[in-house]
N, C-alpha and C positions, 0 to 999 in steps of 0.2 A: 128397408125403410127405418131401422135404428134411428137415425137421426130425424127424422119426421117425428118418429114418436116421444123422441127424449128431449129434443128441443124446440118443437112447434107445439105437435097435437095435444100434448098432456100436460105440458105446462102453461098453456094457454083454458087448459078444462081446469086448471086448479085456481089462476086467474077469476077465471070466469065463479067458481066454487065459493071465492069469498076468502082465496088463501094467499100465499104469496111462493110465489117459484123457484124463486133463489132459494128458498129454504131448504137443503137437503133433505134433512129429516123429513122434513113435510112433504117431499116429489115421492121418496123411498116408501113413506108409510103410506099416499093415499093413491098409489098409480105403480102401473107394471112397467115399470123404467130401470135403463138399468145404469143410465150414466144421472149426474145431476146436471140440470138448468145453470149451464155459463152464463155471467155476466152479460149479457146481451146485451142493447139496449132497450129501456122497456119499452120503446113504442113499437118492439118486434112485436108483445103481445097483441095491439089492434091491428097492424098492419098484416100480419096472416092468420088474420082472425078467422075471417071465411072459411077457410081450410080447414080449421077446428070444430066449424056449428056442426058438418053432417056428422054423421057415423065415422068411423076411424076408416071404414076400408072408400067409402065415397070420397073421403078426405085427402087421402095417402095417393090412391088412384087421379085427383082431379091435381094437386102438391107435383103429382109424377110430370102428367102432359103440363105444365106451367114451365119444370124446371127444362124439360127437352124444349120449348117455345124459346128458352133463354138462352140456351146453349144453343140454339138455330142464329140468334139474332147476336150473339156473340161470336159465332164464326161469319157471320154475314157482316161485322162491326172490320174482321181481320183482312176480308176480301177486300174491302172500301179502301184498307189501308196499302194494300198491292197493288191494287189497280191502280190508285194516285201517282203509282213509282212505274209499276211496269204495264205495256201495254195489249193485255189480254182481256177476254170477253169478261165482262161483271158474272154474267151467270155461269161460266166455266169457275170462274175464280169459287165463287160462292158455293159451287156444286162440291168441290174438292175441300176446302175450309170445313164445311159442315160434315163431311165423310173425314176429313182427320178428325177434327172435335169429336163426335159422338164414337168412334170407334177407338179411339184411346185411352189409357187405362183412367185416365184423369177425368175425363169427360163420362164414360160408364158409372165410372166411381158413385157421381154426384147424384146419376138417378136411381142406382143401388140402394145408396143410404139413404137418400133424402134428402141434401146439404141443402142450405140456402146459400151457400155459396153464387151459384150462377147468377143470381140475383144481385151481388156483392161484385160479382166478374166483371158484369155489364154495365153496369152502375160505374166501380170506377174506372176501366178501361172507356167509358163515352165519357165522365169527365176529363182526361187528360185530350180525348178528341176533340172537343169544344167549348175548352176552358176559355179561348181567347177570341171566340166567333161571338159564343155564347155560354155569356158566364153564368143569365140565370139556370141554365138547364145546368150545367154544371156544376153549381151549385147543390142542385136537385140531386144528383147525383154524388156527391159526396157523401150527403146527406144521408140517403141508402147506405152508402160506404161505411159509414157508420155503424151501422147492423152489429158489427162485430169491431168492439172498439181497438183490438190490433190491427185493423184494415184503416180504421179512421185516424187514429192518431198519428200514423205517422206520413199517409199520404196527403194531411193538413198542412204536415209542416213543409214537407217537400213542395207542395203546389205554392206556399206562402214564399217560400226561398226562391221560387221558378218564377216570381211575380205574380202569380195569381194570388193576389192576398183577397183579393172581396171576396172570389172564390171560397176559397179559405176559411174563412171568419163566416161568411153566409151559411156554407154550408154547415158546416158546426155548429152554429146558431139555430138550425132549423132541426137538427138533431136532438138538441140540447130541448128548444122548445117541446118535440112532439113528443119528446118523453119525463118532461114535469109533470104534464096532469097523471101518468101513471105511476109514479115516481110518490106524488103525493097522496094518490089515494092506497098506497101500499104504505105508506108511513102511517097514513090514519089509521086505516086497517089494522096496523103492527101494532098499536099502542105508544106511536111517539117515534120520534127519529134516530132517539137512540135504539132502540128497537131496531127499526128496519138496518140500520150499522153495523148491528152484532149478527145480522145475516146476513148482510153482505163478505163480513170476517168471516163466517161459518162457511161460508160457499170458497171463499178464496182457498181458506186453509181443507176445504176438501180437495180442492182442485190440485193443490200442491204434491197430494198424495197420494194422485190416482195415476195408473202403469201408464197410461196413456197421454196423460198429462203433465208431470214431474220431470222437470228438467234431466233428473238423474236417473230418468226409467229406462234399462236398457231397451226395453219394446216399443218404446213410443215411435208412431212415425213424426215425429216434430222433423221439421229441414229449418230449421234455425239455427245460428250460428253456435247459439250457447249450447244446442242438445248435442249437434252434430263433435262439437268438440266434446263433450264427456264421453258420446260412444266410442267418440276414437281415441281418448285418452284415458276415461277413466277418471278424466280431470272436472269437479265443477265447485270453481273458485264463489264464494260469498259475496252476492252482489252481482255475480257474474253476468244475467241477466241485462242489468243495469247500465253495466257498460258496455256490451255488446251492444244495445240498443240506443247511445248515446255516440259510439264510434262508428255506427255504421249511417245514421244518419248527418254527421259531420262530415263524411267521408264521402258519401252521397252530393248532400247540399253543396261540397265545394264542385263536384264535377257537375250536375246536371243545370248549374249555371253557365258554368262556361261550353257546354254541351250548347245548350240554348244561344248564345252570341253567336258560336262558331256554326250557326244552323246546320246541325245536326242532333235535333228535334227528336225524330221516332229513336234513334240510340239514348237521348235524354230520358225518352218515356220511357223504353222499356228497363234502365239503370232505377228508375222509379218504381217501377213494379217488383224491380227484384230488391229492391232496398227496403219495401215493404216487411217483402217475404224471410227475409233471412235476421232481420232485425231484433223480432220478438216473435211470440207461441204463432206457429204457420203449421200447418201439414201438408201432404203433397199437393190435393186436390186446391188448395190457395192458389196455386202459378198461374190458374185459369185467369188472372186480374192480367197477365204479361201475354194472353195470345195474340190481339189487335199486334201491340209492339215487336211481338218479337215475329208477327211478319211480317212487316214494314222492314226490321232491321235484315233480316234474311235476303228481301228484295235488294235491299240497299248494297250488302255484302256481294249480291251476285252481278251490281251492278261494278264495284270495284275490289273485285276476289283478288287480279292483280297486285294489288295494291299491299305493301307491305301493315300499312295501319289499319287495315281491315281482317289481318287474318286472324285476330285474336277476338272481334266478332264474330268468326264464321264459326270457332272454335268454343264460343259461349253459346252460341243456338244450339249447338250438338251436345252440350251439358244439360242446355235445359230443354231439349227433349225426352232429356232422361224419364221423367215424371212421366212423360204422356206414353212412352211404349212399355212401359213397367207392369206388361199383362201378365197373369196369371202363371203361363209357359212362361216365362223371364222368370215370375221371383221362383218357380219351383226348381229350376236350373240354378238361380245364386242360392237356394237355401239348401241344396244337395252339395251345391263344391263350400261354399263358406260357412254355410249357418243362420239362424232366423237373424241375429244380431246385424247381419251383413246388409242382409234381405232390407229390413227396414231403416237402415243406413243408408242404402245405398243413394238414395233419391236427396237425401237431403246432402249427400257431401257433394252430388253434381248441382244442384242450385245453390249450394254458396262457393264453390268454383265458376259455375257461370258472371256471378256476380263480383268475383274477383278479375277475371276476365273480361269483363265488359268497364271495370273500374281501368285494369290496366288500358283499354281500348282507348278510353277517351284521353288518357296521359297522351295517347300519340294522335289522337285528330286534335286537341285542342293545343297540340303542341306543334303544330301547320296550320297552314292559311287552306282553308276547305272553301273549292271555288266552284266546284260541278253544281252545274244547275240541280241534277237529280238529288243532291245532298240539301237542296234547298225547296224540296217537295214537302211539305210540311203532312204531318200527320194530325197534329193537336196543336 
């Protein structure tokens, strides 16, 4: 429960204390942490506030069954998106959904550590579900998305490119709102806004130089574009970041609109999810945003496997399953033949090949007239 304690439980008691979180210095000196409090949004601090009032173990313990609630209801989000494609029992679908989730390394992962991720998974995986039925829930859910501002920022712009702009803008908006009033009482707090500035620069420039964190750490698990390529080259260009995160979602927003005309929808969304992931700072357990999609797109594959334009989606599912079988017995097999370097490589260079793959995918359906009804089952 590492991450319960470093980025809910304690930074939320220091919060509470009359301190401010972001501060490195001040999580190090007044609490048994051992990473610092990421840029969050601040409205993480009232929103698992609860979590924080009891004791650390009532806390951690009630934190635990919430995020397994989440992960139930996000495999139960992926069943919904099967059974709209293929014709099997809802509670068969649901029953197997939830036994892959919870027993993959990805899915362990998040109640191991603690992640708020699941929270983040569900949130934007049912926006992209009901962005067009229902924009205000989706909205709602962006909004959670936000949690973790590399989840929000780029699935904004992609939902505004995909024509959900109210979506979009609402959502953001409600982000934006629920973390002023916390926002301002940390600046008063600080002594002024320049103040609170110079610890937001403190927290950045920790973050830049921590093994886990730093683009050019050979141990980080990041699966992002820019890590992935310094492990494997050695290479990390000035800026690099920068453009990584600018090329991939131009490269993104020109397919998952024409994705969208050519209704081919659940391959749109799950191009979405992984355009998130590979874009900027991700680590494995983040794919958890791409399970509704990418079983939808599996259904959809198995519905035209035939099919020459599809083989290079069936060929992205099995990259980005990578993440989820990546147990225990796996990495100690790749860290005996290659090495830790490998080990925590390995995940991130199959999701930004899936996502190369699923980019080349769409070069060939929106490059044909897609007329199967089943291609026109919408997911979101």
């Amino acid at each position: 429960m590492q991450d319960f304690r470093d980025a809910l439980y304690f930074p939320i008691r220091e919060f509470l204390a009359g301190g401010n979180p972001y501060d490195p210095a001040a999580m190090f000196a007044h609490w048994p942490v051992r990473q610092d409090f990421n840029l969050y949004q601040p409205y993480h601090l009232l929103l698992h506030m609860p979590f924080a009032l009891p004791g650390y173990r009532v806390g951690a313990v009630a934190f635990g069954v919430f995020g397994l609630l989440l992960l139930i209801a996000l495999a139960a989000l992926a069943a919904r998106a099967v059974r709209r494609l293929v014709p099997v029992p809802i509670a068969v679908t649901t029953a197997v959904a939830v036994a892959l989730v919870l027993t993959s390394q990805v899915g362990k992962a998040q109640l191991y550590v603690g992640q708020i991720n699941p929270l983040i998974a569900l949130a934007a995986a049912g926006t992209l579900v009901v962005r067009r039925e229902r924009p205000g829930w989706a909205a709602v859910g962006l909004a959670l998305a936000w949690l973790k501002p590399q989840y929000g920022l780029p699935l904004a712009i992609l939902l505004y490119a995909r024509g959900s702009r109210r979506v979009a803008l609402v959502g953001t908006a409600m982000a934006a709102a629920a973390s002023l009033p916390v926002v301002a009482l940390l600046v008063i707090r600080g002594g002024g806004l320049g103040a609170f500035l110079d610890v937001v620069v403190a927290n950045l420039t920790h973050a830049r130089s921590t093994e886990y964190g730093a683009v050019d750490s050979p141990t980080a698990q990041r699966i992002d574009i820019a890590a992935v390529l310094f492990r494997g080259t050695g290479w990390a260009p000035s800026g690099g970041e920068l453009v990584v995160l600018a090329a991939v979602l131009v490269v993104s927003v020109l397919f998952v609109r024409r994705l969208d005309r050519a209704d081919a929808v659940p391959v749109a969304d799950l191009l979405t999810c992984l355009a998130v992931v590979v874009c900027v700072v991700h680590q494995p357990g983040d794919v958890l945003i791409a399970v509704p999609a990418m079983a939808a797109v599996s259904a959809l594959w198995w519905h035209h496997r035939s099919e020459p334009s599809w083989g290079t989606a069936g060929t992205a599912i099995l990259a980005l399953a990578v993440p989820f079988a990546h147990l225990y017995t796996v990495d100690s097999v790749v860290i005996s033949l290659f090495g830790t370097r490998a080990a925590v490589t390995v995940d991130g260079v199959a999701v930004v090949l899936a996502w190369c793959l699923l980019v080349f995918t769409a070069v060939r359906l929106t490059g044909v007239r897609v007329t199967r009804p089943v291609v026109a089952g919408r997911v979101g």
